[in-house]
C-alpha positions in Angstrom: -2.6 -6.9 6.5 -2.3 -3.2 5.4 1.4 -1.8 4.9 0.9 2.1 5.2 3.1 3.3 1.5 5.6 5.5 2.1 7.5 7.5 -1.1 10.9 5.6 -0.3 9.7 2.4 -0.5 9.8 0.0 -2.2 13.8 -0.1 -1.9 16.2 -1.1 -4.4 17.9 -4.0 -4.1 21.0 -1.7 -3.1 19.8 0.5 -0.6 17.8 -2.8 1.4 20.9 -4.3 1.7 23.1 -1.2 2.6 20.4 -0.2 5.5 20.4 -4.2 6.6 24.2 -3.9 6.9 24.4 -0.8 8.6 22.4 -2.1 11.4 26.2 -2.3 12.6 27.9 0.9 12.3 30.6 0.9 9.1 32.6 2.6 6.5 32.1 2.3 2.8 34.3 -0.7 2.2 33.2 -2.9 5.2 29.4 -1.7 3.9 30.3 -3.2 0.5 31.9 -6.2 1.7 29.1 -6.9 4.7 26.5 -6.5 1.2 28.0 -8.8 -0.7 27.7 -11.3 2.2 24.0 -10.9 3.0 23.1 -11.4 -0.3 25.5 -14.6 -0.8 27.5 -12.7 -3.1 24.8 -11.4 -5.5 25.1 -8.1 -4.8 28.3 -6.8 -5.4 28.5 -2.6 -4.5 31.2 -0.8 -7.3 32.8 2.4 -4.8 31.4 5.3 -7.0 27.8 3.7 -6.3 28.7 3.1 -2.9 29.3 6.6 -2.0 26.8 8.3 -4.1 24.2 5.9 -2.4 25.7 6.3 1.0 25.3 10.3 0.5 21.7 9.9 -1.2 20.4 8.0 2.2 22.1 10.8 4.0 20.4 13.4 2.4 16.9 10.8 3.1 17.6 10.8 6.5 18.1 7.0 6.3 21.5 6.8 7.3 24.0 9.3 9.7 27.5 9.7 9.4 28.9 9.4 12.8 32.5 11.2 14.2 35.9 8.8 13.2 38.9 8.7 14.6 40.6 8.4 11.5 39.5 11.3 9.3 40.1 9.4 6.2 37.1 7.1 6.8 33.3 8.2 7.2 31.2 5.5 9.7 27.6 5.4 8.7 25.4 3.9 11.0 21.4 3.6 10.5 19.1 5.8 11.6 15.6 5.0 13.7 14.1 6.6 10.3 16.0 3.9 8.5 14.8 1.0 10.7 11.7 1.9 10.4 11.7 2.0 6.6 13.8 -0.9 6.6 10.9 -2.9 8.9 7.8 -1.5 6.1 9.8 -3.1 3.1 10.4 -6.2 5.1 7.1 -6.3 5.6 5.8 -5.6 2.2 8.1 -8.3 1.0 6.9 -10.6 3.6 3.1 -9.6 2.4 4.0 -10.5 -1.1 5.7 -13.8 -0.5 2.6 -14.8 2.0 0.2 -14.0 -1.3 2.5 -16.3 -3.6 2.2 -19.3 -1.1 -1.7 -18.9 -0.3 -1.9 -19.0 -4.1 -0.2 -22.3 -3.8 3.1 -21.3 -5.1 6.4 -22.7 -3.0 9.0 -20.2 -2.0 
């Protein structure tokens, strides 16, 4: 299997796990709480990186800030853009764990 490359990818660790989370709509905090569950607590999201990240997949058209009723608090939610990013790494990750086990190696 061919994955077409696309400039974003492959993600960081960070911005995989921020794009999985925001598969449900959130703010910055519940974004760094839902991260640090995915990833059993070995990703752990410090605010400043949080919100430069969540303002650097804005500007990537990965993520959308969508209208809050408290005006304190951005939601974020991903984009179709996103998903579909999201779905390439996935897949190249997939790719490169299926190459490890045909070489015999156990995952």
């Amino acid at each position: 299997m061919i994955i077409k490359r696309n400039k974003l990818l492959p993600l960081t660790e960070t911005t995989f796990y921020i794009l999985l989370a925001l598969r449900t709509p959130g703010h910055g905090y519940q974004i760094m709480q839902t991260v640090e569950d995915l990833s059993g607590g070995e990703v752990r999201i410090a605010a400043g990186t949080m919100y430069g990240a969540l303002e650097n997949l804005s500007k990537q058209k990965l993520i959308t800030a969508m209208p809050s009723d408290d005006p304190r608090r951005k939601i974020y939610q991903i984009t179709d853009y996103g998903k579909e990013i999201l779905a390439l790494d996935i897949r190249r990750l997939n790719q490169m764990i299926c190459a490890a086990e045909s070489e015999g190696i156990k995952v």
